[in-house]
N, C-alpha and C positions, 0 to 999 in steps of 0.2 A: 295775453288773451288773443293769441292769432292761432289761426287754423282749427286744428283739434283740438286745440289747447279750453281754448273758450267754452266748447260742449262741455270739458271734463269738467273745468272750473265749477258750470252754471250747474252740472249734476251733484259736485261734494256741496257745493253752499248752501244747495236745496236741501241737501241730504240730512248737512248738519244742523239749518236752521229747525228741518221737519223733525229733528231727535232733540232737541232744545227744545221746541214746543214753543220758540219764540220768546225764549225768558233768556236766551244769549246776546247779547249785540254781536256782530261780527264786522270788525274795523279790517276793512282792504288797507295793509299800504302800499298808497301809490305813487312814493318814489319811483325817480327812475322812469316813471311810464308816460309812454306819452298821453295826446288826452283821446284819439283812439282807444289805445286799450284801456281806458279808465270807463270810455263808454261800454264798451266790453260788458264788463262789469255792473255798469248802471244799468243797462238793460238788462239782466241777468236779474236784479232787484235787489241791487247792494246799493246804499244812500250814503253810511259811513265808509270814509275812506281817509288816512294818514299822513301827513305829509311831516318831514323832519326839518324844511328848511322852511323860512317864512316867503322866499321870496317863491318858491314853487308853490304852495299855496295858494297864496294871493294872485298867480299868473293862473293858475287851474282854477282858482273858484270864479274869477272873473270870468272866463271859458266855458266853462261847462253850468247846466243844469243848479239854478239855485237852489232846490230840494237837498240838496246835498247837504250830510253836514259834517263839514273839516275836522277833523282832530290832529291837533300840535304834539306831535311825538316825540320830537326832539330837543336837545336844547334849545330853550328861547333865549334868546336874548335882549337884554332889556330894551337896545334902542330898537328894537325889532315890535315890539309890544302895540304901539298905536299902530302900526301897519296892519297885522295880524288880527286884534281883537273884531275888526267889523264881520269878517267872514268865520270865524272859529266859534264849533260848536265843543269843546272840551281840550285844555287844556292837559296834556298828562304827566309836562314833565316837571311840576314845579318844586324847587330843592333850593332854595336862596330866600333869606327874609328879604333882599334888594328888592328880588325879582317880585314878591307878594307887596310889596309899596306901591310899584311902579303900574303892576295889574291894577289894582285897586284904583290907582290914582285914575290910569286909564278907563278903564272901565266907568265911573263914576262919571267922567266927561261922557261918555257915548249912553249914558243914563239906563246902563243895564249893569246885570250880575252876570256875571264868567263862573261857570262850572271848572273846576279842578280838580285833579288827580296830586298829590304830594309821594314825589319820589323820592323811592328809597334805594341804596345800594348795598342792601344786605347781605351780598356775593362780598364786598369788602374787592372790589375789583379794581386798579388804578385807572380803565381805561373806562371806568363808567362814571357818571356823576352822581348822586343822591344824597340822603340824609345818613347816619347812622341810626339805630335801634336808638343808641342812647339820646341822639336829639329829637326824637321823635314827640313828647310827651310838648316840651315846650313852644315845638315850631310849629305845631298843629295849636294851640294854644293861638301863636299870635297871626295863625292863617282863620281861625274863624274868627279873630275878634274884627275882621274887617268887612265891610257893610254890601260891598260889591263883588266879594267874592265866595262862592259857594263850594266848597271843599268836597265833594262826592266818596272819596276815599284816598287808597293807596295805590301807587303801581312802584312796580320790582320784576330786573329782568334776572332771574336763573345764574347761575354760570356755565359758561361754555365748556362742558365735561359730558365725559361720556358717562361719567359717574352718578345715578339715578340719584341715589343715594342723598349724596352732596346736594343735587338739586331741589328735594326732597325741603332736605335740612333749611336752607334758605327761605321757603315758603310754609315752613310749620312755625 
């Protein structure tokens, strides 16, 4: 968000929250960015924003504006978990029974509930992480039967094809 870049941003975000009607969240990620351009953005009137690594997170939520609220896009990892949980307002990448233990566990000490997203990698892609279809039915199973964490739904990324089609198929 420098220069012209920032008007353009603050114009489509408008744009597309005013054609959503305000029934879309719109998560900034803001790897990569410094905390300039994150403000950028937060004056613009963006609150969500992504981070994929825990310790950029934790350096940006400390930094910037407490209204914000962080979303963990990337892999967690588990020793990374009590760091993470005090500032994170959703969880999107969870795909490991280890990793919904160790949430739970945490969580439970800091006497809230974590909102989650359980990732899928229906692309069937080696460079992504996620669940299969076929584990699906069980791991959700043993992701709500715990007390501390709140399971909101699914997330799944596409594959990288120019093929609509194909990406189509992944999300039906």
């Amino acid at each position: 968000c420098y220069n012209n870049a920032g008007d353009k941003m603050k114009q489509i975000y408008t744009e597309i929250k005013n054609a959503c009607e305000n029934q879309t969240k719109i998560v900034v990620v803001s790897k990569k960015r410094s905390l300039e351009e994150i403000m950028d953005y937060y004056n613009a009137g963006v609150r969500d924003f992504g981070e994929n690594r825990a310790d950029d997170l934790i350096q940006k939520a400390e930094a910037l504006p407490k209204d914000i609220n962080w979303h963990f896009i990337g892999h967690l990892q588990r020793n990374k978990v009590a760091k993470v949980l005090p500032y994170v307002f959703l969880i999107h990448s969870v795909e490991s029974k280890d990793l919904l233990k160790v949430l739970n566990k945490e969580a439970q000490k800091l006497n809230r509930t974590v909102p989650v997203l359980i990732q899928f990698n229906l692309a069937q892609e080696d460079t992504k992480t996620g669940l299969s279809e076929q584990e699906a039915v069980d791991f959700a199973e043993e992701a709500l039967s715990y007390s501390h964490l709140d399971v909101k739904g699914i997330m799944s990324m596409g594959p990288h094809v120019e093929d609509e089609a194909a990406i189509d198929d992944v999300f039906r």
